[in-house]
Structures are given as structure tokens and as C-alpha cells.
C-alpha positions in Angstrom: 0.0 -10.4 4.1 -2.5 -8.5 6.4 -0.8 -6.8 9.6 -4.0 -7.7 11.5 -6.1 -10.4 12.0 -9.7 -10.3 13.6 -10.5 -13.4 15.2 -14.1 -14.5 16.7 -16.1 -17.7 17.3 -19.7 -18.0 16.3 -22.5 -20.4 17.1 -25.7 -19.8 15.7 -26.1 -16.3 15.8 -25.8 -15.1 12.5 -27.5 -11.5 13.1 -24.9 -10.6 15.5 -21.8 -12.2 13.1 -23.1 -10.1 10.4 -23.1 -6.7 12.5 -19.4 -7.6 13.5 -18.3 -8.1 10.2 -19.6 -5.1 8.7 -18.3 -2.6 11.4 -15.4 -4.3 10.5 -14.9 -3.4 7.2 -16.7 0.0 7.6 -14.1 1.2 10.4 -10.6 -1.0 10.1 -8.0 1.6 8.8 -5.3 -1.4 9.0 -4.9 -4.3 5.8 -6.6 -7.1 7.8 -8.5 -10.8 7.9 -11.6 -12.2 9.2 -11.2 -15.8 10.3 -14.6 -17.1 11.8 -14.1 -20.2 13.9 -18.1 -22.3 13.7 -18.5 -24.3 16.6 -21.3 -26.5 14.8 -23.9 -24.3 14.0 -27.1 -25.2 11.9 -26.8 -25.1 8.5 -29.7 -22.4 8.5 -27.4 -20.3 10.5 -24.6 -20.4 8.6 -26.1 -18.8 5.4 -24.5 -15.7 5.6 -21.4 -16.6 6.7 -21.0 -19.0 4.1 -21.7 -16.6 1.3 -19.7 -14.0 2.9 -16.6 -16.1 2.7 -17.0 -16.6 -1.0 -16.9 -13.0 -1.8 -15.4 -11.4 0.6 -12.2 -11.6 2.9 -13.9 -13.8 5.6 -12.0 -17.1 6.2 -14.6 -19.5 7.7 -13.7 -23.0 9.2 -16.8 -25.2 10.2 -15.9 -27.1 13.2 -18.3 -30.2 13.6 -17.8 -30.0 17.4 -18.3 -27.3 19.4 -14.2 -26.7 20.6 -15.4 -23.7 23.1 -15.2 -20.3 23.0 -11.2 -20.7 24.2 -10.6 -23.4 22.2 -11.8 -21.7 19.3 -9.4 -18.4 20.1 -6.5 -20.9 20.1 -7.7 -22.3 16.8 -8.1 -18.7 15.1 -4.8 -17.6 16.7 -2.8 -20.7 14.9 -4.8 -20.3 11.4 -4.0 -16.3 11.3 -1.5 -14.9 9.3 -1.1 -11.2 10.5 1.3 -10.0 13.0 -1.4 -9.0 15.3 -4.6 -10.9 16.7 -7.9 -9.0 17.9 -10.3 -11.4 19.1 -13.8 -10.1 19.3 -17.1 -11.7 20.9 -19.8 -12.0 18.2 -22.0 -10.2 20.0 -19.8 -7.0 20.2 -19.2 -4.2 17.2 -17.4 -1.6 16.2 -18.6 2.0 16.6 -15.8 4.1 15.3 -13.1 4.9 12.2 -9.7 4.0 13.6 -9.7 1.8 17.1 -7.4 -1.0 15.2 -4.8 2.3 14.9 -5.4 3.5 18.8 -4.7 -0.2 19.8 -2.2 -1.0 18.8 -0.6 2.7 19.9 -2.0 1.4 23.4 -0.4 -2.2 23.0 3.3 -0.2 22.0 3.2 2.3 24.7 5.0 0.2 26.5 7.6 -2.8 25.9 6.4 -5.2 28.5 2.8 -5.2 27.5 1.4 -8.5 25.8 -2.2 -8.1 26.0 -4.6 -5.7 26.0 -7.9 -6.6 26.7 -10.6 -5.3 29.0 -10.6 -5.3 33.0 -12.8 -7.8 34.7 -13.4 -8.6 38.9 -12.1 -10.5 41.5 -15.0 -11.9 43.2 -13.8 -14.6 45.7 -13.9 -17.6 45.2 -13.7 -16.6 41.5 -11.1 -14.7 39.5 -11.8 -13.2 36.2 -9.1 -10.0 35.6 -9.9 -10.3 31.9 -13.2 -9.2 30.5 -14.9 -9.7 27.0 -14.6 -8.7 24.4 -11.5 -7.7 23.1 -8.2 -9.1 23.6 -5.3 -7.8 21.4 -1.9 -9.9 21.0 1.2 -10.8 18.7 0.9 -14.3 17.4 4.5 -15.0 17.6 4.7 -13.9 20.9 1.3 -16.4 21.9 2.2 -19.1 19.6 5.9 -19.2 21.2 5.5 -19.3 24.8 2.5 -21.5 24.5 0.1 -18.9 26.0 -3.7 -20.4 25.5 -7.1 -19.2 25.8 -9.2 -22.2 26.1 -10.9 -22.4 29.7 -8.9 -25.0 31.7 -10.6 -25.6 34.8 -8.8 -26.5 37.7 -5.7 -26.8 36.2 -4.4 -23.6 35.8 -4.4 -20.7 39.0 -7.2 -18.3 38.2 -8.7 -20.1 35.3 -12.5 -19.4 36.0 -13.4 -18.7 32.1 -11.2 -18.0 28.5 -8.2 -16.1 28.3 -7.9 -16.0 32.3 -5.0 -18.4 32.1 -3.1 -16.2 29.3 -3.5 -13.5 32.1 -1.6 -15.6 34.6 0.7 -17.0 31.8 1.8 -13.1 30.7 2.7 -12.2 34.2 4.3 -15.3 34.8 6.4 -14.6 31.8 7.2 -11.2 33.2 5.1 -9.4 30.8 1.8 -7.0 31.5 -1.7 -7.0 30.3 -3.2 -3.5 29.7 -6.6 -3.5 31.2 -9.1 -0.8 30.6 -12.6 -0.2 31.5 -16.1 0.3 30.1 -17.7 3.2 30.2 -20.9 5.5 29.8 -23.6 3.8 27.1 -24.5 5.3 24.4 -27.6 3.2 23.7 -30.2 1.5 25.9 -28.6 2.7 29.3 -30.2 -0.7 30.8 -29.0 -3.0 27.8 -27.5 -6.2 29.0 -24.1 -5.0 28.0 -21.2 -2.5 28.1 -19.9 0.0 25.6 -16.2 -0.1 25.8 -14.3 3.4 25.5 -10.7 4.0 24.5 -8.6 7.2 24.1 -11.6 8.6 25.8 -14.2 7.7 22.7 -16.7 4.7 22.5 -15.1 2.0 20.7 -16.6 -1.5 21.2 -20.3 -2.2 21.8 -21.1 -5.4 23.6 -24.1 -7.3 24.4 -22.9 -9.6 26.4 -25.9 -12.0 26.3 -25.8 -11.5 22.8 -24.7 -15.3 22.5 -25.8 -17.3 25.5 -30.2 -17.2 24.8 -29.8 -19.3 22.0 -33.1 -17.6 20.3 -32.3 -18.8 17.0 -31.5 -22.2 17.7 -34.5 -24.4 19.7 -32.3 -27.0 21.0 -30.5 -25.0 23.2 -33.0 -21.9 23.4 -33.3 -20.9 26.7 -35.9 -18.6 28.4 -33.9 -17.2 31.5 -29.8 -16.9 31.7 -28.7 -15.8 35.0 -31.7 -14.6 36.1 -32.5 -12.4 32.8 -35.3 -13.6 30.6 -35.3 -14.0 26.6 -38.6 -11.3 26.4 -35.9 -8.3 27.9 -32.9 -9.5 26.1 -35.0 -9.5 22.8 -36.0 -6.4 23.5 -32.8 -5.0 24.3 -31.3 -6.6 21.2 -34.2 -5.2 19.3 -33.4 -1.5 20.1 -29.6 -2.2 19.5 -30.4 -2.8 16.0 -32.9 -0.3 15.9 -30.1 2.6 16.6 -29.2 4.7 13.5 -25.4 4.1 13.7 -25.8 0.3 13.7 -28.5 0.2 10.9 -26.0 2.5 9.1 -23.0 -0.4 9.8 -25.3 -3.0 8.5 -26.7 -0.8 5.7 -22.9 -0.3 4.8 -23.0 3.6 4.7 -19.7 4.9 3.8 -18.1 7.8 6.1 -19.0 11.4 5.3 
């Protein structure tokens, strides 16, 4: 039985799922899972996935809808059988030995906390205190108080994107969400994306437009996303995977 399970939702972007994966399994110290939650990706992007999960410890389920990147959380969270869930975006990685161990130290340091995830804004009208793209829970405590990540808009106070209304639902409980912040890149200083530190060490790359262009899938390939266009975020993504440490993750370099 794995003690943690490492949840994320993919659609079509089968570059960034394999960079994920493999700085999973190069710096996870804990017994763990992958599950992979498809929301309907082409068959041509689900190549590697699919072969992964036939040799390795990748559990892939191929919705034929796309169930939203909440949705999908929820789905992961009920499928999982370790004690602990860390949700990642696809289009974040790994950058060091040990974050599953510092954590969960973080998640323990103090009774109330439920979820530790990263800080987002307030920006009125809108309310986002929960950033991508990490957020670290107990199943049993999620699965028993009915806490859920799928965006519900309207409905619930806060709700402007996934996981905002397991923010509100913690704190209505009585529980707290440890927040922390990104901080100084590593990489590409203008990349459209943070580098997460924790315990005062970068721990979590994201590109948080990793997922939204679409570039490998034409129907829904788009040139600009909020004002960015796909010519700088190819670029960006290009040097990403040009950095030594990441073509060492992919290459699957062991540790010194």
C-alpha cells in the first residue's frame, strides 16, 4: 500500500506528463502512486502514457469527457489508495531529492492544518487564496467531510477556479490551509511561470501556460492566452527543456 499518492489531470500534453513523471520517480523518497486522470485526449497524445502504465507504476483512466481540471482532482482523490494525496499540474516538475519528506513535515507541524498548497490573490471581484500547483491532503480527511475541488461557480463563496471551495470548506470546518509562496527562478527569469521554494530550496517548477495553448492539439490550439502568444510560450517552453537539470530528469540520470 503506497503512503502517497500523486495525482494530476492531463489533456493532450504529453511532453509536459512525461517531465512530471520522471522527476517523480527520480526525486520521491516516499512508496508512492501515479494515477493520471485523461480528460479525452487524442489517441496520438496518449502514447506515452499508455505505455507507461503498462510498465511502470502509472495508473491511467481515460475519461471520454473532459470532467475539468477539479473534477478530475475529485476523481484521482476517490481512486487513490495512499494516506496522502499531492496533486500536481502537468505542467509543473520536480527539481529536488526529498520535497514529498519536507511536505508532509510542513502538513504535521501543526494539528489543524488540512491542506497545504500554494498562496494565490484576492483581486476583487475575484477570490483565488489557493494557487497551482500543488495541493497536499489526507484522503480520509477529504473523502469524509465531502471537501471537493471541482470549480463550482456561483454556488459556493469564493469559488472563482479548482480547489477554492476546499479552501472555504477547510476553514469552515475549523481547520487551516498552509499557504506558501513562490520564489526567485532558477530558469528563464521571464518564463510564464513560477518556481516554488520550500524549506528555503526550489522545489516545484511550474509553467503555468504549460497546458492552456493547446500546441499539440489543432482543435483547440490557440495563438494568444491572456494576452501572451504561442511564438513566446514556445519559446519559453523550449529553453525549460533545454536546461541541464530537466534534460537530466527526462534522461533519467540517477543522483550522484
Amino acid at each position: 500500500m503506497p503512503l502517497l499518492s500523486i495525482v494530476t489531470a492531463h489533456v493532450n500534453t504529453p511532453d509536459w506528463a512525461e517531465l512530471l513523471i520522471k522527476s517523480i520517480r527520480k526525486f520521491t523518497v516516499s512508496e508512492y502512486e501515479i494515477i493520471v486522470i485523461d480528460n479525452g485526449s487524442s489517441d496520438e497524445n496518449l502514447t506515452w502514457l499508455r505505455n507507461e502504465a503498462l510498465l511502470s507504476k502509472i495508473r491511467l483512466y481515460e475519461n471520454k469527457y473532459n470532467a475539468g481540471h477539479g473534477g478530475a482532482i475529485d476523481q484521482g482523490t476517490r481512486l487513490a489508495c495512499g494516506k496522502y494525496i499531492c496533486h500536481m499540474d502537468i505542467d509543473s516538475f520536480f527539481q529536488r531529492s526529498g520535497w514529498d519528506s519536507d511536505i508532509m513535515e510542513i502538513y504535521h507541524s501543526d494539528p489543524l492544518i488540512r491542506l497545504v498548497a500554494v498562496r494565490g490573490w484576492d483581486k476583487p471581484p475575484y477570490s483565488k487564496p489557493l494557487g497551482a500547483p500543488i495541493f497536499f491532503y489526507e484522503r480520509q480527511f477529504v473523502l469524509e467531510n465531502a471537501v471537493i475541488f471541482k470549480y463550482l461557480p456561483g454556488i459556493l463563496k469564493g469559488s472563482t477556479d479548482s480547489a477554492q471551495a476546499a479552501y472555504w470548506k477547510i476553514l469552515d470546518l475549523g481547520f487551516k490551509v498552509e499557504r506558501f509562496g513562490p520564489g526567485e527562478k532558477i530558469y528563464d527569469k521571464e518564463a510564464l511561470g513560477d518556481e516554488i521554494w520550500i524549506k528555503g530550496k526550489p522545489t516545484i517548477y511550474h509553467h503555468y501556460y504549460g497546458s492552456r495553448f493547446s500546441e499539440l492539439w489543432e482543435p483547440n490550439k490557440h495563438q494568444i492566452v491572456d494576452g501572451r502568444t504561442l511564438e513566446d510560450h514556445l519559446k519559453r517552453k523550449a529553453n525549460i527543456f533545454s536546461q541541464p537539470d530537466v534534460r537530466r530528469i527526462l534522461n533519467e540520470e540517477k543522483e550522484n
